[in-house]
N, C-alpha and C positions, 0 to 999 in steps of 0.2 A: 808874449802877450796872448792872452787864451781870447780864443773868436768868441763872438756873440751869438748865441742858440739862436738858429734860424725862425720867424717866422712861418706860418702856415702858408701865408702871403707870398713869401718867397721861396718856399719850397713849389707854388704853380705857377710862379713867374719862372725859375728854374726850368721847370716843365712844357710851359708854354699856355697853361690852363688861366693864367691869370683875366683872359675876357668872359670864359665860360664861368669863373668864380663870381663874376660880376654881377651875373644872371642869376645863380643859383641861387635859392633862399637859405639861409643863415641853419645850418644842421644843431637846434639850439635843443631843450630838453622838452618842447612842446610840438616840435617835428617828430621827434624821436618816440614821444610817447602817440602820435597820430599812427609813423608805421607802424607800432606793433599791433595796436588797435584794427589794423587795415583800412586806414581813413587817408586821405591828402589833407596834407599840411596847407594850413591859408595860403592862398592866393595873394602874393601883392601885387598883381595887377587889378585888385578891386578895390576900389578905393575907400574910402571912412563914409561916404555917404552911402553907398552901396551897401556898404555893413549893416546900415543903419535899420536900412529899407528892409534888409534879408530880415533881421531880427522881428521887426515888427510885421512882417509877415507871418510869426511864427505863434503871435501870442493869439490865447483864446480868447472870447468873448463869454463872458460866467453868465451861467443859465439860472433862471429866476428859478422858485420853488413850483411856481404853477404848472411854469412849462415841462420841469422834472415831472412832478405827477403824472404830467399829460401822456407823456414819454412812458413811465413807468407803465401804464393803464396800456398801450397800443407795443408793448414788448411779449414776446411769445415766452411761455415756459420754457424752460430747458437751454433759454437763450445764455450761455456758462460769459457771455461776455456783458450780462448785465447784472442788476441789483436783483433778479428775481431767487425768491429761495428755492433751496434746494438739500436736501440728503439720499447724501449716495455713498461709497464703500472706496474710503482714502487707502491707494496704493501705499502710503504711506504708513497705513495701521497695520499696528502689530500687536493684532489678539492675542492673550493667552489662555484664552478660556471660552466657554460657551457662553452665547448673547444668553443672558438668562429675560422670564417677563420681568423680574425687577427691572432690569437694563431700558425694558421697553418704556414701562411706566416713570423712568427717572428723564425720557426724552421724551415725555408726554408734559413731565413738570418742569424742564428746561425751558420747552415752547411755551409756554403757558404761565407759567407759574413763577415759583421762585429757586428751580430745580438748577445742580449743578451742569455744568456741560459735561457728553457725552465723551469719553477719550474712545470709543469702538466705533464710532462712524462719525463721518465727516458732517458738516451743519455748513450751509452758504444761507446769512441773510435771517438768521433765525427771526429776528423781528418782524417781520414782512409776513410769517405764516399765522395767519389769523384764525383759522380752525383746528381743530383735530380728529381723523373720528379711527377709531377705533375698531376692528369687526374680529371678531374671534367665528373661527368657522373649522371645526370641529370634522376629523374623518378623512382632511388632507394630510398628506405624507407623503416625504421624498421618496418612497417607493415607486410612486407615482410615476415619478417626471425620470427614474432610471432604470424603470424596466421591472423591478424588481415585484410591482404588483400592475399587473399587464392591463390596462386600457383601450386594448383593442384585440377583437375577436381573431384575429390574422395572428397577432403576436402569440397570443394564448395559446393557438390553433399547431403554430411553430414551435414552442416551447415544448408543447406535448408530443410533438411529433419527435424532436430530435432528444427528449427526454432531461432536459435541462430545468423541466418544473414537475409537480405533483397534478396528474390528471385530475378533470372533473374539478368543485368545489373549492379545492383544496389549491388551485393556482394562484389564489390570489393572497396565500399566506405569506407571512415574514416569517419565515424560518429562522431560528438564531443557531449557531454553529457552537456546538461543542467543542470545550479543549480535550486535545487527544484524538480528537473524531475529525471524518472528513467534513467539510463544508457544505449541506443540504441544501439542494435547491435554490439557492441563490444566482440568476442568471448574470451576467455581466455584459454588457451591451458596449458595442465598441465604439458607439458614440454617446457618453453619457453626462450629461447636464451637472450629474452631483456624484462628490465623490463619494464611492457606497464605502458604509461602516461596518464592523462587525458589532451586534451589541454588547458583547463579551468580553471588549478589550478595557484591560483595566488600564493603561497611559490610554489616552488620545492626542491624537497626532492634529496640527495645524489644518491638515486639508477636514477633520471633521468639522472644526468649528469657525473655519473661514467662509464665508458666503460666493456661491456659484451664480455667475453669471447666466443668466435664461438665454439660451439661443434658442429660437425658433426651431428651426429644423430637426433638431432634437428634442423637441415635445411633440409627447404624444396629442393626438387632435384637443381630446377636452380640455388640455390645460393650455395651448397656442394662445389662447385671450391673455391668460397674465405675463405674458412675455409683451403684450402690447403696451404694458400699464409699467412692470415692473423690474428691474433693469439687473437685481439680485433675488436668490432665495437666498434667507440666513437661517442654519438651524437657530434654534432653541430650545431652551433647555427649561423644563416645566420645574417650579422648587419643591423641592422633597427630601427626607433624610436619608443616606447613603449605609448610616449605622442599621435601622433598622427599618431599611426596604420599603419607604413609604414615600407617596406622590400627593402632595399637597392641592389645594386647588387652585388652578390658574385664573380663576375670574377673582377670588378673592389675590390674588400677587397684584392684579392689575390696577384696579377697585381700592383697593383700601394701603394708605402710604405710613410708613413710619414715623412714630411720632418721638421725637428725643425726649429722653429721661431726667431727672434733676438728680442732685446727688443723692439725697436721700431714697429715693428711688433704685437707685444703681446700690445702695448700701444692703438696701433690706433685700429679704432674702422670704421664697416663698410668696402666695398669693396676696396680691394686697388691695384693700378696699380704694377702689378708682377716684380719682381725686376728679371735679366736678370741669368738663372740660372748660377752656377761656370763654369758647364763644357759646356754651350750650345754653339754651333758654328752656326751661320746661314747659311740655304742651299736652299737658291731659290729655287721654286718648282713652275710648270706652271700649270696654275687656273685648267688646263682639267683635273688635277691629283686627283680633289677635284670634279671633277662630278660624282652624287652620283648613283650606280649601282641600276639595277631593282630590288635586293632586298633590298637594303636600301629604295627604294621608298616605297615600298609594306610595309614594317615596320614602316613606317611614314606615313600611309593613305595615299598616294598621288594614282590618277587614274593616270596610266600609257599611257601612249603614246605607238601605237604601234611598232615601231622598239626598246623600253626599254627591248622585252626578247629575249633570246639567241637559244631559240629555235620555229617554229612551235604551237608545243604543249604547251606551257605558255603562249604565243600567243592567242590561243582561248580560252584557260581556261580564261583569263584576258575579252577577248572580250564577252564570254556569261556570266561572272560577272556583266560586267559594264551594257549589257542588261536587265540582272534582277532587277539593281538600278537605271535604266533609265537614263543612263549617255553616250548614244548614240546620231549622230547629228540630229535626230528624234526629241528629246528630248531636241532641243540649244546649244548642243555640241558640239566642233569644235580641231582639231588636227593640230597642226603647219606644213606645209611643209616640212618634211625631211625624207626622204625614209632611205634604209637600206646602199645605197654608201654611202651619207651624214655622216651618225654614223659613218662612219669608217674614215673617212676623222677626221672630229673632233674629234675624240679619238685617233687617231694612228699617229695624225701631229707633229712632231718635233718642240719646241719652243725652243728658245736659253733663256738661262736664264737672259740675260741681257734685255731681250726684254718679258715679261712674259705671254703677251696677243697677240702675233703676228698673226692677221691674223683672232683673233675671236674678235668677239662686243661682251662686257662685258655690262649687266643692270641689274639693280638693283632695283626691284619692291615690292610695300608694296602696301594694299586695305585696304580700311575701308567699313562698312558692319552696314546695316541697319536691324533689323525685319521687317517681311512681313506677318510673322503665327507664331504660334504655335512653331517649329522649325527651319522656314525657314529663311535665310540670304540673301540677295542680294546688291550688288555692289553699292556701292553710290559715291565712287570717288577712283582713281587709279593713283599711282605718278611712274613715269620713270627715273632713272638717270642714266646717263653714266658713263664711267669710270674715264672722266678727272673731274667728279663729279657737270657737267650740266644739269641740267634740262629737260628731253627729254619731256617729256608728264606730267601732273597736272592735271584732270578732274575731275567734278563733273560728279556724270551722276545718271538721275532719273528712280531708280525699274518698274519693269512692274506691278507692283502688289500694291496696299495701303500699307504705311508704318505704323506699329503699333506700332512698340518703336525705335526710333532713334539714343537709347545708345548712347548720347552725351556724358555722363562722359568718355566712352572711343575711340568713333568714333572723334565726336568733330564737330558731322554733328549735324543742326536745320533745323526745316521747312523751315527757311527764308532761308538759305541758297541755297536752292532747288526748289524755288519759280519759276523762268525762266530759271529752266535747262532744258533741249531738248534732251541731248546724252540719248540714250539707250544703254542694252546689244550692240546688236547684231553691234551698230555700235562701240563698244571698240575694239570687237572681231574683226572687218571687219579692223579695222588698226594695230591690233596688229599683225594680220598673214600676214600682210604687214612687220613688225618690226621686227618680231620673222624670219628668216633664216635658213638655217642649222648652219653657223657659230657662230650663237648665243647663247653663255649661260647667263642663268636668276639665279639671286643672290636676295635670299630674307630671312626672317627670319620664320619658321615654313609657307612655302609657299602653302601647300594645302591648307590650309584653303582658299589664298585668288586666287588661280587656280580651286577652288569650287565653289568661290562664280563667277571665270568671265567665267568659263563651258570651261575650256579650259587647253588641254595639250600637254606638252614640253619635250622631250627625256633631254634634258641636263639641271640641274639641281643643282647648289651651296647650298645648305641649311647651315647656321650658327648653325642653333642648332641640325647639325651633324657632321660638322666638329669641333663643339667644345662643345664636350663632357660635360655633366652633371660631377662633380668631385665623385660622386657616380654610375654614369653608369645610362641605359636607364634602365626602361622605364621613369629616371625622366630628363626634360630637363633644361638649363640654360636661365632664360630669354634675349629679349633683353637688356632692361633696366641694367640691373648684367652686360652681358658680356662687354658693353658700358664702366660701371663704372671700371670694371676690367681689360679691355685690352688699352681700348681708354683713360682712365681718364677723362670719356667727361658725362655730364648728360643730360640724354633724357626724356621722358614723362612726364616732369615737370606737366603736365597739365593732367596726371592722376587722375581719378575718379572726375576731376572738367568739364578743358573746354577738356579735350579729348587726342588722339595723332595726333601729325603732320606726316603723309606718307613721307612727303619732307624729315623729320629729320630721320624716320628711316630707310625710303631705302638710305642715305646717310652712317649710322654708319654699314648697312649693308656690302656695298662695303667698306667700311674702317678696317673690321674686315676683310676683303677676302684677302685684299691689304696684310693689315699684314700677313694673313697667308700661303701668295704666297712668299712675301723675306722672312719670317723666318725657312718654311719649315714645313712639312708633321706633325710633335713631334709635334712644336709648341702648346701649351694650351692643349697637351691631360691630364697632369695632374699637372701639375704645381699649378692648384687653389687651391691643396691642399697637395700636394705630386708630390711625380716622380714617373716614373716605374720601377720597382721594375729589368727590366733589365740596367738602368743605373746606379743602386745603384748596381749589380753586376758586372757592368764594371771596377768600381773603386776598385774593390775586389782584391787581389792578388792569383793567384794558386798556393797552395803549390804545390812543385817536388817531383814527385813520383818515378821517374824512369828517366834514360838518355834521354828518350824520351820524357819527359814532360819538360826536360828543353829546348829545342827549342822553346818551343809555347812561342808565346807573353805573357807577364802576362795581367790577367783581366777575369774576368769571361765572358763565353758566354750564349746564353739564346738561347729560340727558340719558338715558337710558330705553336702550331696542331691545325686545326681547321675548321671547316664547313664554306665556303661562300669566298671574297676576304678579306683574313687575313692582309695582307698588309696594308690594311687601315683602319682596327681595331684595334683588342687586339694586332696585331702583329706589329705593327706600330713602336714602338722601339728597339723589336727583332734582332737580328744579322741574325737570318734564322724564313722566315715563310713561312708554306707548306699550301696551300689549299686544301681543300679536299671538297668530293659529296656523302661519304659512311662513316661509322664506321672502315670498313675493309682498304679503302684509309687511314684513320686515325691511325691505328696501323700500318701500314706500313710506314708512314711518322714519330711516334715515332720510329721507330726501325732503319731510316734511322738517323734522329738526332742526336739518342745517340750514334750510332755508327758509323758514317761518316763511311768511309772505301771510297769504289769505288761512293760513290757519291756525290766529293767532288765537282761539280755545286751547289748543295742543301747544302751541309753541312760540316764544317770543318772534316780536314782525321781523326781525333780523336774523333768527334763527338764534342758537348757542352756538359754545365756544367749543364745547368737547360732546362729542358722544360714542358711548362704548354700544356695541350692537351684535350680536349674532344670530348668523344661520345655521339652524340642526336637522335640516333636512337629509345633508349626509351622511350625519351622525348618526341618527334613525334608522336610514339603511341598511349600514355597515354595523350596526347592534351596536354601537356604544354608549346608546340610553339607556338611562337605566328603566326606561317601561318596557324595551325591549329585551330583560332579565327571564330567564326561563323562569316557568310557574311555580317548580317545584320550591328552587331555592336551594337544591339538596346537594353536596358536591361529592359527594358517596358515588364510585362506581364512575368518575370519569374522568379525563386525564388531562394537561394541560393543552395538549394539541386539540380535543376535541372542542376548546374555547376558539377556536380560528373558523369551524366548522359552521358557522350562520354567516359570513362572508357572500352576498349576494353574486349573482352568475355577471363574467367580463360585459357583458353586453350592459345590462342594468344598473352596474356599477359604473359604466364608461357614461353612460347617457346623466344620472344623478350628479356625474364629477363636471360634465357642459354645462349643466344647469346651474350648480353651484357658483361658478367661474363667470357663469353669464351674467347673475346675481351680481359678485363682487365687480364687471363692467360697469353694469347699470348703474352700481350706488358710484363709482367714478366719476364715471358721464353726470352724476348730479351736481356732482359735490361743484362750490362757489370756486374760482381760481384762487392760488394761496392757499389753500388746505390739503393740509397731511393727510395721507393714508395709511395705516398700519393695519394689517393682515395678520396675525397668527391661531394656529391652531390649538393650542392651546397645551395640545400633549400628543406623544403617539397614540398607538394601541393598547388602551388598558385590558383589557378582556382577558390577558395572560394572567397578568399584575392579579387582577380582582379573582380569580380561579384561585390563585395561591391565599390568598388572604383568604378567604372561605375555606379552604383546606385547614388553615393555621390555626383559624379560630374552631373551628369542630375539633383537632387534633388539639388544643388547650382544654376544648368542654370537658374531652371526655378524658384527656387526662388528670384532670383535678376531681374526679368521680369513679374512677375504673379502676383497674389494675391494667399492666402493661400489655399484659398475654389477650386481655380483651378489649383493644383497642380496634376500630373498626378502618382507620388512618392511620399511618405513619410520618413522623417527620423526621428525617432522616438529611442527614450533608448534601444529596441528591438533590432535595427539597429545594433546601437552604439556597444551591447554588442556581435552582433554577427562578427563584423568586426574587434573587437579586438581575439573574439578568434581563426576567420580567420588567423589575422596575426600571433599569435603566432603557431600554426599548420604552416604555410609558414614559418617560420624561423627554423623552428624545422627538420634540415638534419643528415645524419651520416658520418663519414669517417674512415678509414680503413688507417693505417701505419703499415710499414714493411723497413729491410733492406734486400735485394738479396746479 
């Protein structure tokens, strides 16, 4: 007879365990799953009401929405265990590339707008951040923060001594290292903030384009403040073509958003007439509105006319310019009639919009240009139209000088042509300051060139390829022929690079692109060729309601624009508020009015806006990377790319402009409302190199579509080639700095 499989029971009865089994709690699969956990298994010596009691000790009491507010309002920033927002640099991201500003501006329309989320940096609470402001501040560079461009007199002092940099001047350059060659002056510091690049590397490695954490102690003194604020620097990376060596502008990447295409759109091929934006309303604007200011001139080569400056003191500095270039009437040069009432008259006159030219002659003038020398250009014939698009004046007129190349392919002038012409300069000039009045503004297409070639200047001034914007910003412009095909649907220089250009045709498409941009208003083509601005893509934004008082405000986002010069008729052109300003310091006080509206509500809504973009150029200025700080000549004959490094002000002066800047970007901190973004970036390295080469390139084009090889006064050579690329990528190589307050 087979036994009966024992019991557990009676295998510690056997043993003697059977009182201690009595005790023990039941080894079931909810013990089992307590030890692994490292927990104790329930108690049965606690009874069911015990239970009961423990549980309802344990539940919450739900918090009304008041008292959340309340809560919310008296919780400190950076509190990581509450609802307060925040961006900062997820352990968890994995970059593969450099933060570019698109990246910046698509977490400007995340916040705000209707923008994707960011996959390169982390976002807590996005909803919650109710402002944005923006500062672009120009002239900083991780050089800065690792040694590589010394910030202090001690370091400098060091470097030179143990010969690890370039004495004098020259210590504060970014050397870029040759391949093949040893590594120049680039110091390495054994405690350094950022990890240094070479700008010559063609991979980039993760430590370039990961963002370094700011330690203190490792910043030199002037930049210590943004370690108080900013918790990363992230490079960035400025947008420009890699093909051919060019740096786009960063105010317009930021400024202006892309617009999606329809099919037919995406089908056609070549420039196409703009299709009439959803939201655009047309607003008449009278032509004087579009007269380009003394420093528009000055940034467009134009010689200034004397009543173009605002003060005295611009005044002569411009007058003993033009004497060092010989552009005095010593010299055949000659100044329109219109004193300093005249200016005021025509700038400050009332036009009714119905009537958009009242009381001013509108013309419209184009030159064609003949070789004389080496360099030289002179006047071969000059075409005049009026505004009801007549014919005013059409001349040939023959050089003082032998003509050596006639550039027909683009002039459209031959010897026969000029066989029995008679008119000279001085007789153009002797009817045109008959023509030209104070009433008069002259409308033409890149007009210095052909005010150079007839020695002669006009206070009022239309330029097309300034009121209508390159779709990447200056320094690149859009030509005639482009804006023609894109605004007009009309095609011009048909007879490029063969029989030449017609003057008649394009001082006509000239006044026809003015026309348009008087009925459709000021906006009109600032960015439409490729985009819109990035403040009408916030208008259509909805603001969430924060509070009783948010729900009054109209919905739509608002925007604003800080900025050096007449903002109005630049970056801030589609702005709701734009401040002008003459200082840095004007400039954080114009942010702190923005975002906080209150008692300045002339300037800016009582609540302030949602967005403002804002820069300081005071270091920019400095460190010469304005362009008013461009040598006078202009000439790039006779110097070499290092000698571009060589206006780099002295450590001391440069350390004190880099506190000030920093102190600046405090202050506008310390203004800013709680819940609002800060974003920092520079915008781009050091162009100075970039711009030296591009000046080489274009004189080495001039003079080779004119010369022969043997008599070329430049060369462009592999040398070149290699050093202009690694120019650019050094220029697009910036940093920026984010934070929430």
């Amino acid at each position: 007879m087979s036994q009966r499989k024992r019991s557990f029971r009676d295998f510690q009865t056997e043993h003697g365990d059977a009182d201690d089994s009595a005790k023990a709690p039941g080894f079931g699969l909810a013990a089992t799953l307590a030890l692994l956990k490292n927990e104790s298994p329930s108690d049965p010596s606690i009874t069911h009401e015990q239970q009961n009691e423990q549980a309802e000790s344990e539940w919450q009491v739900a918090e009304s929405r008041s008292s959340k507010r309340r809560r919310k309002q008296q919780e400190k920033p950076g509190d990581t265990t509450s609802n307060y927002p925040a961006i900062y640099h997820s352990l968890q991201a994995r970059l593969q590339s450099f933060v570019k500003i698109g990246d910046l501006q698509s977490l400007v329309l995340y916040i705000l707008a209707d923008g994707t989320a960011p996959q390169w940096v982390a976002i807590r609470h996005h909803g919650q951040i109710r402002k944005v402001v923006v500062l672009m501040v120009p002239g900083l560079e991780a050089g800065m923060a690792d040694g590589r461009i010394p910030l202090s007199v001690d370091i400098a002092a060091h470097e030179n001594t143990t010969g690890s940099t370039i004495s004098g001047n020259d210590a504060q350059k970014t050397y870029i290292p040759e391949k093949g060659a040893e590594c120049r002056a680039i110091p390495e510091p054994s405690k350094s903030p950022v990890q240094q690049t070479s700008a010559d590397k063609q991979m980039s490695s993760p430590d370039d384009y990961y963002p370094v954490k700011l330690v203190p102690d490792r910043l030199p003194e002037p930049l210590k403040p943004l370690s108080d604020i900013f918790p990363h620097m992230w490079p960035i990376k400025t947008p420009g073509d890699e093909r051919y060596n060019r740096m786009y502008s960063p105010i317009a990447a930021m400024l202006t958003s892309p617009l999606p295409k329809s099919k037919e759109e995406t089908k056609a091929s070549g420039p196409q007439t703009p299709r009439a934006a959803k939201y655009w309303k047309d607003q008449p604007t009278p032509i004087t509105s579009f007269i380009a200011s003394s420093d528009e001139l000055a940034e467009n080569d134009y010689v200034c006319h004397p009543v173009s400056f605002q003060n005295t003191e611009e005044r002569d500095k411009a007058l003993r310019k033009r004497v060092e270039r010989e552009q005095t009437s010593e010299h055949g040069w000659a100044d329109s009639k219109v004193d300093s009432s005249a200016k005021k008259d025509t700038l400050g006159g009332k036009v009714m919009e119905d009537n958009l030219t009242a009381g001013k002659d509108i013309i419209a003038m184009d030159c064609e240009m003949c070789k004389t020398g080496e360099d030289t250009l002179e006047l071969t014939r000059i075409s005049l139209v009026g505004w009801d698009g007549k014919v005013l004046m059409d001349q040939l007129v023959k050089p003082d000088n032998p003509i050596t190349d006639y550039l027909t392919p683009f002039s459209g002038i031959t010897a026969k042509l000029l066989v029995n012409v008679t008119t000279r300069l001085v007789d153009v000039q002797t009817r045109l300051l008959e023509i030209l009045t104070p009433n008069t503004i002259l409308i033409g297409h890149s007009l210095n060139s052909d005010l150079d070639a007839l020695k002669l200047t006009h206070p009022f001034i239309v330029d097309t390829a300034i009121i209508f914007p390159h779709p990447r910003g200056p320094p690149l412009k859009s030509s005639l022929k482009w804006l023609s095909q894109r605004y007009l649907g009309r095609q011009i220089q048909k007879g490029h690079g063969n029989q030449g250009h017609d003057s008649v045709e394009d001082a006509k498409a000239c006044l026809d692109l003015v026309r348009q941009k008087c009925e459709k208003g000021a906006k009109w083509a600032t960015g439409e060729a490729s985009g819109e601005s990035i403040f009408k893509r916030l208008a259509r934004a909805s603001r969430p309601i924060h509070s009783k008082h948010d729900a009054s405000i109209v919905e739509g986002r608002t925007g604003a624009v800080v900025d050096w010069g007449d903002v109005g008729r630049g970056t801030g052109a589609a702005a709701e508020t734009a401040i002008s300003c003459s200082s840095d310091a004007e400039v954080v006080e114009g942010v702190n009015v923005a975002t906080n509206g209150g008692a300045h509500q002339s300037i800016a809504p009582s609540a302030g806006v949602d967005f403002v973009w804002a820069r300081l150029r005071e270091l920019e200025a400095l460190r010469g990377w304005w362009n008013r700080n461009r040598t006078s000549d202009g000439n790039s004959e006779g110097r070499t790319a290092d000698d571009q490094s060589t206006a780099e002000p002295s450590v001391a002066a440069l350390a004190e402009a880099t506190k000030k800047t920093t102190n600046h970007i405090k202050q506008i901190y310390e203004s800013l409302p709680p819940c609002t973004a800060l974003i920092v970036y520079s915008g781009s390295g050091d162009p100075r190199r970039l711009g030296w080469y591009n000046e080489l390139h274009q004189q080495y084009r001039k003079e080779f579509a004119t010369k022969n090889w043997d008599q070329l006064s430049v060369q462009w050579t592999d040398e070149e080639v290699q050093g202009m690329r690694k120019a650019c990528i050094e220029a697009r190589r910036g940093i920026g700095f984010i934070t929430v307050k």
